[in-house]
Structures are given as C-alpha cells and as structure tokens.
C-alpha positions, 0 to 999 in steps of 0.5 A: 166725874164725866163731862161733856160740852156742847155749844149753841143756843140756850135759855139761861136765868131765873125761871118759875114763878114769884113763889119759887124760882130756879136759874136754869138753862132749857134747850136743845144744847143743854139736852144733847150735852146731858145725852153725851154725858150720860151715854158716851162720856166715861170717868176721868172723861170729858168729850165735846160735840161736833158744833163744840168742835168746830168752834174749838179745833185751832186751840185744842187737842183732840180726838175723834170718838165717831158719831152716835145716834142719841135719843130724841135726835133725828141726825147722829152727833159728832163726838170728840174726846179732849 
C-alpha cells in the first residue's frame, strides 16, 4: 500500500444525476495526491505535499524527499516522507 496526502480545497459529495450518483472529491488537491501517490510514494510508503507539511510540521516527524515536477503542474511539489 502506497499512500500520499495533500491538503487544500476540494469538492466532496454526492454528484451525478437522480439516475446514478457517486460521492466523490474533484480538484486539484485530490489530483496532486493521486500524482504523489502514484509516482513518488513507494510500498509501506506514506509522503505528504509541501501545504500537507506546513499545516503539520509542529506534530509530526518527517523527512525531506525534494521537489518533483508532476504532470499537469506548472511549479515543482514539496515532498515529504512521514
């Protein structure tokens, strides 16, 4: 299992029609996790972004992996293994 977490805005619920309905999260938080994930975070492995970080950095222990330029990103992500 690989894990990544990134924090920011999202939108979470119920979307789709009265026929079919799916809760799910859209945006570009859940985008840039789903990136980390699938790209930088190894098994047994959970890394978290650079906002994830600064909102966290008093209560956890960590470690700096760098930055990594993903796909569909203009600016290289922070990355941290915890």
């Amino acid at each position: 299992m690989r894990i990544a977490i990134n924090s920011g805005c999202a939108l979470i619920g119920d979307i789709g029609s009265p026929k079919r309905r799916e809760f799910t999260v859209l945006g570009d938080v859940v985008n840039t996790a789903s990136r980390l994930e699938s790209s930088m975070a190894r098994p047994d492995q959970i890394v978290i972004s650079g906002a994830t970080y600064r909102l966290l950095k008093d209560e956890i222990e960590s470690r700096p992996l760098g930055s990594v330029n993903l796909r569909g990103r203009s600016q290289p992500a922070d990355i941290y293994e915890v």
